[in-house]
N, C-alpha and C positions, 0 to 999 in steps of 0.2 A: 566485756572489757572495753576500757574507750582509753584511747591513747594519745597523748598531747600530740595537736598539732594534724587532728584528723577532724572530720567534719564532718557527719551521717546529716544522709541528705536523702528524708523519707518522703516516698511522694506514693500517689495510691496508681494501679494500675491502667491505663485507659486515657488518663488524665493530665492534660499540661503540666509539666513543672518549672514552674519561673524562681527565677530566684535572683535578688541581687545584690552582689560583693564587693569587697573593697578593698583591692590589693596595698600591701604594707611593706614597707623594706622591713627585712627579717627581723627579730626584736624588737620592734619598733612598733610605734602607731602614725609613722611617720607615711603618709599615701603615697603610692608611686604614679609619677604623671607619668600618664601612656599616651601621649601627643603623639609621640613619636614609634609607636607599637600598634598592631593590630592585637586580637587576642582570638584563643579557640578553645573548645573546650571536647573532649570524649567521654563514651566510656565503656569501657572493656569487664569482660568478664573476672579476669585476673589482671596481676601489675605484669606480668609476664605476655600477654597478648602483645602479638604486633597487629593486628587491625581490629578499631573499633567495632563495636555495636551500631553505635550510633552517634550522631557528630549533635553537640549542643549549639543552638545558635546565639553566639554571642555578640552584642551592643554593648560601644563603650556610651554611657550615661555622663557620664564627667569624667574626662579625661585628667584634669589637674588632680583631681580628688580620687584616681584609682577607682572608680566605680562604673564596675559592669552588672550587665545585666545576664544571665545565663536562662535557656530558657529549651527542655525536652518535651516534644510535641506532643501530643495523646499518641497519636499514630505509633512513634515510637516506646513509649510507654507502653503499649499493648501488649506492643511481641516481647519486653521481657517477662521472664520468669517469675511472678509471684512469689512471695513467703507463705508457705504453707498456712501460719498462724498471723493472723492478726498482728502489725507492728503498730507500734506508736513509740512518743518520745518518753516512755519509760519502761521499755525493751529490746529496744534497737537492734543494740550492743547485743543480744540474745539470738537473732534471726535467723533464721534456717540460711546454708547458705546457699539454697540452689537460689534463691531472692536477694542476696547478695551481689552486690557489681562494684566494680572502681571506676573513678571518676575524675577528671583531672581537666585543667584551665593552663591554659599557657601563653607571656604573652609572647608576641614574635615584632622582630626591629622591620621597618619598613625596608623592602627592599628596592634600593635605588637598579635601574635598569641600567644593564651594561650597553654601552656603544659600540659596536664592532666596527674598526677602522680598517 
């Protein structure tokens, strides 16, 4: 089943996964400038975990234009869990879920440093 507003992101085990996105004010194809935002990315086994797996490292690319880069090391690639069966992009949505994870990018406001007087 694939459901609006999700984005399977199949990469093979072992192996770097790069990828890179383009953040949009919602409805829109309108980009959001992240000048003023860092960004991070996880990902967890369930939506319910409170500590990742493992942290994505993320590069902003163009900041006017929403465009990062996200990017899961082999290293961390390794240690998850496989799909027992073979995936690709015309079964995905099929996948065993012990090879299933969740994955999530967020961006965060810069934080000005308080002065203690």
């Amino acid at each position: 089943m694939i459901r609006e507003n999700l984005v399977y992101f199949i990469g093979k085990q072992g192996c770097t996964w790069p990828c890179t996105i383009t953040l949009n004010h919602y409805g829109t194809t309108d980009p959001i400038d992240l000048t003023e935002y860092s960004v991070r990315g996880q990902i967890r086994k369930t939506y319910a975990d409170t500590a990742p797996i493992a942290e994505f490292t993320c590069t902003k690319v163009d900041e006017p234009a929403g465009k990062i880069n996200i990017v899961l090391e082999a290293a961390d690639t390794l240690a998850l869990t496989a799909c027992k069966a073979s995936v690709d992009s015309t079964n995905y949505a099929s996948a065993d879920e012990s090879g299933q994870y969740r994955y999530g990018a967020e961006m965060l406001p810069h934080r000005v440093p308080v002065k203690w007087t």
